[in-house]
N, C-alpha and C positions, 0 to 999 in steps of 0.2 A: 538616470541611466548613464553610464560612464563610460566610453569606447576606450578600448586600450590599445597599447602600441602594437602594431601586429605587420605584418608581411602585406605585398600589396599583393592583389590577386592574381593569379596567372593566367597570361595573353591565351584566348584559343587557339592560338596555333603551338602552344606548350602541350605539356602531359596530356593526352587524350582520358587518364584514366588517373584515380586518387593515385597517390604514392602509397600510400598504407595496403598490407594486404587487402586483395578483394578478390570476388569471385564471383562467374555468372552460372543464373540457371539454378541457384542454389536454394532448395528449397527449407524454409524453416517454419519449424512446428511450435508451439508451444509445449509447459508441461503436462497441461491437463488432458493434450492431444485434439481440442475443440479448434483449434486456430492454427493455419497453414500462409504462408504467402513463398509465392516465386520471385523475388524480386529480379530486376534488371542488374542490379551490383547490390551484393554485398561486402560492404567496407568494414575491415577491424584495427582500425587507429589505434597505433601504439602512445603515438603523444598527442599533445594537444593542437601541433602546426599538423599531422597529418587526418585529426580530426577535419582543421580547417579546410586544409585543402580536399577533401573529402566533399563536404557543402559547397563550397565554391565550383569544382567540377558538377556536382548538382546545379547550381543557378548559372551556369556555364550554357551548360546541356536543356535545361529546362524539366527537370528530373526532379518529383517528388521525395521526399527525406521522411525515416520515420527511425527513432533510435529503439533500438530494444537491449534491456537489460538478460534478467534471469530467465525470462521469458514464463510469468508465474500467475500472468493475464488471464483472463479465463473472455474478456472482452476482446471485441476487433481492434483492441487500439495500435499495433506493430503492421499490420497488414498494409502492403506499399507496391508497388510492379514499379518503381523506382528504385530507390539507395536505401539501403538499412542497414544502419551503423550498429553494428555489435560492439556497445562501447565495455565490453570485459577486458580488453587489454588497457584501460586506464581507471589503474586499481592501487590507491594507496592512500594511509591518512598523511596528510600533506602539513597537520600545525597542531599543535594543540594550546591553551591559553589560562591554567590555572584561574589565575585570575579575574578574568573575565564567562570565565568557565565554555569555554568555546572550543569548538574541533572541527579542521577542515578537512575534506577529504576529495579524489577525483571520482568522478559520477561513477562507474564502474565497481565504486569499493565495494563488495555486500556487508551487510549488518554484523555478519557474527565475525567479520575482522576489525570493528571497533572492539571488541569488547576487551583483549591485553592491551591491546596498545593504548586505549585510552584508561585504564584499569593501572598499568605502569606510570602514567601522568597522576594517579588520585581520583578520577575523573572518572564518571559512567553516564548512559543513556539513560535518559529520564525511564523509557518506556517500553517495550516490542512485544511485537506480535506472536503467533503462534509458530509462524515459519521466521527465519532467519538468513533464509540463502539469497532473497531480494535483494539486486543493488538498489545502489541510495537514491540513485537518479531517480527509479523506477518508482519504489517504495513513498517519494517524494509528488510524483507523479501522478498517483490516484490516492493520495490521503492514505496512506497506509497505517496500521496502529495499534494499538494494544488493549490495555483495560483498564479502569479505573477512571473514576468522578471525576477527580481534579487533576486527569493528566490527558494532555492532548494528542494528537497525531504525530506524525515526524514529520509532516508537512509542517506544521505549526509552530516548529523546533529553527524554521529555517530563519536565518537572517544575512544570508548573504551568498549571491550566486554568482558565477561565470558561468557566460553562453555564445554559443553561435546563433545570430539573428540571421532573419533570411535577407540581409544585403549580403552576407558574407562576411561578418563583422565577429571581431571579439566584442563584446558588451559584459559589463559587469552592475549588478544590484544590490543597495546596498541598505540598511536601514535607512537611510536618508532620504529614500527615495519609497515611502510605504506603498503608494498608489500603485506602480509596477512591481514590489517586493511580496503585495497579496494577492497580485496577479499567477509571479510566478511559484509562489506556496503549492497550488495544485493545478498544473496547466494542460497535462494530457499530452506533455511532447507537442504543443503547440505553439511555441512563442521560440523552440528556439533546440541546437542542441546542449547540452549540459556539459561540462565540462569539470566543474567545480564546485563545492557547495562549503560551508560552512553554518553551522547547526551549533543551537546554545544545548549545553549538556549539564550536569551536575556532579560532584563531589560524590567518588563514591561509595557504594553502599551494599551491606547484605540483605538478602532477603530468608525469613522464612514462610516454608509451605506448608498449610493444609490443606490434604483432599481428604471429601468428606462425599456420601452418597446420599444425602436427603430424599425425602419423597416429594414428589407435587406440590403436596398441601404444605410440609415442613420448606418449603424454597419460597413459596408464595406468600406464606405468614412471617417472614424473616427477610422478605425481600428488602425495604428500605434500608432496615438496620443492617445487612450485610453491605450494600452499596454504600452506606456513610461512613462504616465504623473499619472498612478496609483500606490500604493503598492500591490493590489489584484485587477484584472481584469479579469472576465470572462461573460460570456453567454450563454446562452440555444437557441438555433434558430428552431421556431417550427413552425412546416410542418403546422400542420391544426390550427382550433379553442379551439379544445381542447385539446393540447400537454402538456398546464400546468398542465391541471388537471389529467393526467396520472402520475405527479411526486409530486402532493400536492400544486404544486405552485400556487400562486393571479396570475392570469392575469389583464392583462389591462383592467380597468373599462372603459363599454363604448365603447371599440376597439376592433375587431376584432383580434387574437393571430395569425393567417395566416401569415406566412412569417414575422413576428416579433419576436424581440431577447429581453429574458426577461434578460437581463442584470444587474451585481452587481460589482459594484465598493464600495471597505474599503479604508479608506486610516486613518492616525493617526491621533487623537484626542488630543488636550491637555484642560483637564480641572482641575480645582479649585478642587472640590470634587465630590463625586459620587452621590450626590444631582440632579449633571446633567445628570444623565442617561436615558437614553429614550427608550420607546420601538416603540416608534410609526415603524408600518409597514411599509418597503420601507427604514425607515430616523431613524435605529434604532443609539444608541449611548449609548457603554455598554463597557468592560473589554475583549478584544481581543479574549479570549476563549468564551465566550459567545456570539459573534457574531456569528458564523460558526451553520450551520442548526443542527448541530446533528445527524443524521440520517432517513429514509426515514421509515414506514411501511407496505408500501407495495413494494412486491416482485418483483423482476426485475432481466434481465440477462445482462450483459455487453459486450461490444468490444470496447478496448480504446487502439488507436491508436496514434504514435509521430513521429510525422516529425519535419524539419527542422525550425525554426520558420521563415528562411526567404520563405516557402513553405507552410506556413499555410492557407494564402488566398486560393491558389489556390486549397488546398486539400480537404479545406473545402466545396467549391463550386461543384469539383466534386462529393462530397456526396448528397450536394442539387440537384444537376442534376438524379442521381442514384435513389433519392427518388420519385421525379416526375416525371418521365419517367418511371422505371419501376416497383418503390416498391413504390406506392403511398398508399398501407396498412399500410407503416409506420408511428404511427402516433409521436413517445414519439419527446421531444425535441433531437439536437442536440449538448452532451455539447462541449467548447470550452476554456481552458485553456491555461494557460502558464508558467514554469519551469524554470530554470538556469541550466546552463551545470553543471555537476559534473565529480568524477574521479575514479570511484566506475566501477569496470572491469564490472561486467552486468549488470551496471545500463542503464536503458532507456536513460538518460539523458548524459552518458557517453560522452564527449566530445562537447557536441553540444547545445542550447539552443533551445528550444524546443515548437512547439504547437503543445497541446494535443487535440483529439477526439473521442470523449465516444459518442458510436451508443447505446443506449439501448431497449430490447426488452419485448414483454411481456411473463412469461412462459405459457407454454403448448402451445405456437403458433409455426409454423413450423418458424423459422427467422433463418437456415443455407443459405437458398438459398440468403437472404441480407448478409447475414457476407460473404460471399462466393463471393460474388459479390462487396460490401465495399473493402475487401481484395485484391483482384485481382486489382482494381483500383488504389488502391492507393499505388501499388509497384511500380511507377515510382519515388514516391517519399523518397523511403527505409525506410517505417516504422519500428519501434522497436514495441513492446508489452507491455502492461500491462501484468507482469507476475501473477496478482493475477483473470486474466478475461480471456474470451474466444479468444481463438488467436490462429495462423494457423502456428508460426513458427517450424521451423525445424533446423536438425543441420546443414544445406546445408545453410542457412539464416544466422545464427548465424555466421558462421563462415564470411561472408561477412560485417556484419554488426556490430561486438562488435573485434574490432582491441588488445583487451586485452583476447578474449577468450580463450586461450591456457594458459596464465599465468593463468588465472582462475581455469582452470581444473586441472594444474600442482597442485595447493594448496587444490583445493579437495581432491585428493589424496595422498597428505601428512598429512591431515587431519586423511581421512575415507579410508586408502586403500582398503579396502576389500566392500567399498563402500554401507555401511550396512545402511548408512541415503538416499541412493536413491531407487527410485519406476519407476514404468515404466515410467511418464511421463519427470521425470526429468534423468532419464538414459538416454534416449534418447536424449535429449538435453546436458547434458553436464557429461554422465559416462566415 
């Protein structure tokens, strides 16, 4: 860990209140609409000294800190009656490094503003997700990610961070230092605010797309070989007729959507010039970031679950069982991913390679009693959490399931002794 030259902190009897805009009494929501907090200040830092000065007036004051991004959480982890820094006003890619293949950006930037700018460097994103309006900070946060065997998270991408520690410290992370760099890979906004990150990326590339609507049985008997012989492979497998149309999706012209998996396989393109690019739906063929949907408009709540990928059949089916037997109201698709193991102490993907699945619901409908029952199922086969979604773990779990979570916590707290960037949700998990 490497402290940088920075400003000394200011005497209490200076500014009562950050220098950056703020604001009291201000209540903020999330987008799923499940997560509210009032905090005591909220702070929106335009640079990085009024970031600073921001947490300092917190460890001044004696005032809890929690950063929030896009606010795309579906878990408690923003909620604070202290400081919550809306870090959206520090938004830009800050370097890029051909050769090294590398790209820095300030926490605040979201995903779908790499994609020219580092696109005009040669240079692209290994990987994303389904939405794209997450910042990095965020998306970095809870293991955020996309699809495919041999491609990891953005968490996994990371090799080099700036942060505010809770002395009130610039601190920077660097390869050199793995023990605190896999700490902060997936930290839950607890070791620190973010300021900066730099992320390894790749040379880049086109993608083409097929969707396809198999049945059940056609998805199940083609399962391996679609996971090996893809760069991105995944699927939606929807209960009734109308499962797409709960997430925007085309269904099958002509077909029934019943028990059919609307499926999407990318894999890499080489073309001549951009002449060839196509949008046609289903068979589009475009610039790697341009492929990925963007993001959804209408509202939804999540539970995304990782098992083992040699475990994903079978986990998967117990949910289809779950849904026609007894929650047969469910109607949304179920989606179906897959990840690279990484080395990242809480990351999901922590050792193991991994299939993902995301149960989603609709809000203002009672859907504990499914996540409650999803859950309970599917701990034979030791799932981890999406830590940015609805999830049932505990520190009794944790501790059985993340074999690095003590070196985690140790670095917390060499971080934040006084533990001023936790809130209740993530206290209890790892204070």
């Amino acid at each position: 860990m490497t402290t940088t030259n920075v400003p000394k902190a200011a005497s209490p009897a200076q500014a009562a209140t950050p220098s950056a805009p703020f604001g009291t009494d201000v209540t903020w929501t999330n987008w799923g609409g499940n997560q509210s907090a009032t905090p005591a200040f909220t702070v929106r830092p335009r640079t990085e000294l009024e970031a600073l000065d921001a947490v300092r007036f917190a460890v001044r004051e004696g005032l809890p800190v929690r950063a929030v991004g896009s606010g795309h959480s579906s878990s408690p982890l923003v909620q604070t009656g202290g400081v919550l820094m809306d870090m959206s006003g520090l938004s830009a890619i800050t370097g890029t490094d051909k050769i090294r293949r590398r790209a820095r950006a300030l926490a605040g930037t979201t995903i779908n503003a790499f994609g020219d700018a580092l696109w005009e460097q040669g240079l692209a994103l290994s990987n994303q997700g389904d939405i794209d309006k997450q910042q990095i900070a965020g998306a970095l946060a809870t293991s955020t990610h996309g699809s495919g065997k041999e491609l990891g998270s953005f968490s996994s991408k990371l090799r080099w961070v700036k942060l505010i520690n809770g002395y009130g410290e610039i601190v920077e992370i660097g390869e050199g230092q793995l023990r605190e760099l896999r700490a902060a890979q997936v930290a839950l906004g607890t070791l620190g605010i973010f300021l900066e990150v730099e992320l390894a990326v790749e040379d880049s590339y086109y993608l083409q797309e097929q969707i396809t609507y198999p049945t059940w049985a056609e998805t199940a008997a083609t399962w391996q070989s679609d996971i090996d012989s893809n760069r991105h492979y995944s699927f939606l497998w929807c209960p009734g007729d109308d499962s797409c149309e709960l997430l925007d999706l085309p269904g099958s012209p002509g077909q029934s959507m019943a028990d059919r998996s609307y499926t999407k396989r990318y894999n890499v393109a080489q073309i001549q010039d951009e002449s060839e690019i196509s949008g046609i739906e289903g068979a589009r063929l475009d610039r790697s970031y341009r492929i990925y949907p963007g993001g959804f408009t209408t509202q939804f709540h999540e539970l995304e679950y990782f098992v083992r990928s040699e475990d994903g059949l079978a986990a998967v089916e117990v949910i289809q069982d779950l849904i026609r037997t007894k929650h047969p109201e469910q109607k949304y698709p179920v989606e179906v991913r897959w990840v690279k193991a990484d080395e990242g102490y809480m990351s999901q993907f922590q050792g193991r390679d991994t299939t993902v699945i995301t149960l989603t619901t609709e809000p203002g409908t009672d859907y504990w009693p499914f996540f409650r029952d999803a859950d309970a199922l599917l701990q034979e086969f030791e799932p981890r959490a999406h830590w940015g979604k609805i999830h049932f773990m505990t520190r009794n779990r944790l501790e059985r399931l993340y074999p690095e979570l003590d070196t985690f916590i140790q670095i917390r707290r060499e971080f934040d002794p006084r533990g001023m960037f936790l809130n209740d949700h993530t206290r209890a998990l790892v204070g």
